[in-house]
C-alpha positions in Angstrom: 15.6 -21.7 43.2 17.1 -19.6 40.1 20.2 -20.7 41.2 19.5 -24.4 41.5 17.7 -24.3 38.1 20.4 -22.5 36.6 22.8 -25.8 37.9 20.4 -28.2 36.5 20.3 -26.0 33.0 23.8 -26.0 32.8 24.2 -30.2 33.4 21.3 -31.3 30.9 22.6 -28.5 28.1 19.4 -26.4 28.2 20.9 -22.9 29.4 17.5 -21.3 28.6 15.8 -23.2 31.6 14.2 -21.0 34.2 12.4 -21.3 37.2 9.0 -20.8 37.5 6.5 -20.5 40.6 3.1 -21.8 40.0 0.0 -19.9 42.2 -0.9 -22.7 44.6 -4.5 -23.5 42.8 -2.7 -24.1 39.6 -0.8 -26.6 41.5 -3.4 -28.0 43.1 -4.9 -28.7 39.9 -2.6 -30.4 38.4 -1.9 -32.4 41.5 -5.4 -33.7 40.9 -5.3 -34.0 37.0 -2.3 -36.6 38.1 -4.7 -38.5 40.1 -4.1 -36.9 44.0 -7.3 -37.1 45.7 -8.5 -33.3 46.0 -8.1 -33.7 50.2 -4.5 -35.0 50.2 -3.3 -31.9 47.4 -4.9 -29.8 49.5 -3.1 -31.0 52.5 0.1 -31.0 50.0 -0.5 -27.4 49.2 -0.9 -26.2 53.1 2.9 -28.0 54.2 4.3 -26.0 50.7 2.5 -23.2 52.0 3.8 -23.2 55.7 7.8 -23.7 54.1 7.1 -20.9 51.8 6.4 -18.7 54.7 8.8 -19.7 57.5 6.1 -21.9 59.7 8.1 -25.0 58.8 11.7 -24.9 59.6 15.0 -26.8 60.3 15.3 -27.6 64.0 18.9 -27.5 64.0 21.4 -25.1 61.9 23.6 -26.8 59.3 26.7 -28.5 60.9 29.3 -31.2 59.5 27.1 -33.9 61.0 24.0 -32.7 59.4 25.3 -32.3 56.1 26.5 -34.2 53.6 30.0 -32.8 51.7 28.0 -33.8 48.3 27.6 -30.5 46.8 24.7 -30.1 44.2 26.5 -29.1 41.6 28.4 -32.5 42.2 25.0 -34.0 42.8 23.8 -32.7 39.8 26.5 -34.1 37.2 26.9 -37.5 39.0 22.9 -38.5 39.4 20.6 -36.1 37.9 22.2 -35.6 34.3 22.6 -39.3 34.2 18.9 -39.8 35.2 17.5 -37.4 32.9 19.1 -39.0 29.6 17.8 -42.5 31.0 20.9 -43.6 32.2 20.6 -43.6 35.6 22.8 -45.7 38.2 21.8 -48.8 39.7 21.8 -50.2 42.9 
């Protein structure tokens, strides 16, 4: 994730971003300040829970029909940079 943030950081000019984990209850708070019924953050909080720890995988390994040959940094300066200043593509 330090690595992805620092992509992001670098596209929308903010070198000084970092990436920061949240303890799950602080997430789950604010998942219900933004109006998620207390049940469903909870349930939110047990998948990011399970893919935190390994429960909940892939079920196949990367391959060339798996993946797309966007890469993120590509991803990043073509959609998200865009996005964030409001300018974002449409359809």
């Amino acid at each position: 994730m330090n690595e992805a943030t620092a992509v992001l950081a670098r596209g929308i000019g903010k070198p000084d971003l970092r990436y920061v984990q949240f303890p799950y209850e602080q997430v789950r708070q604010v998942l219900i300040q933004m109006g998620i019924w207390p049940k469903t953050a909870g349930q939110f909080l047990e998948m990011y829970k399970a893919i935190n720890e390994g429960v909940v995988a892939a079920q196949e390994p990367r391959s060339r029909e798996n993946t797309t040959l966007t890469s993120f940094e590509r991803f990043v300066q073509d959609i998200f940079v865009p996005a964030y200043h409001g300018k974002a593509a449409t359809a």
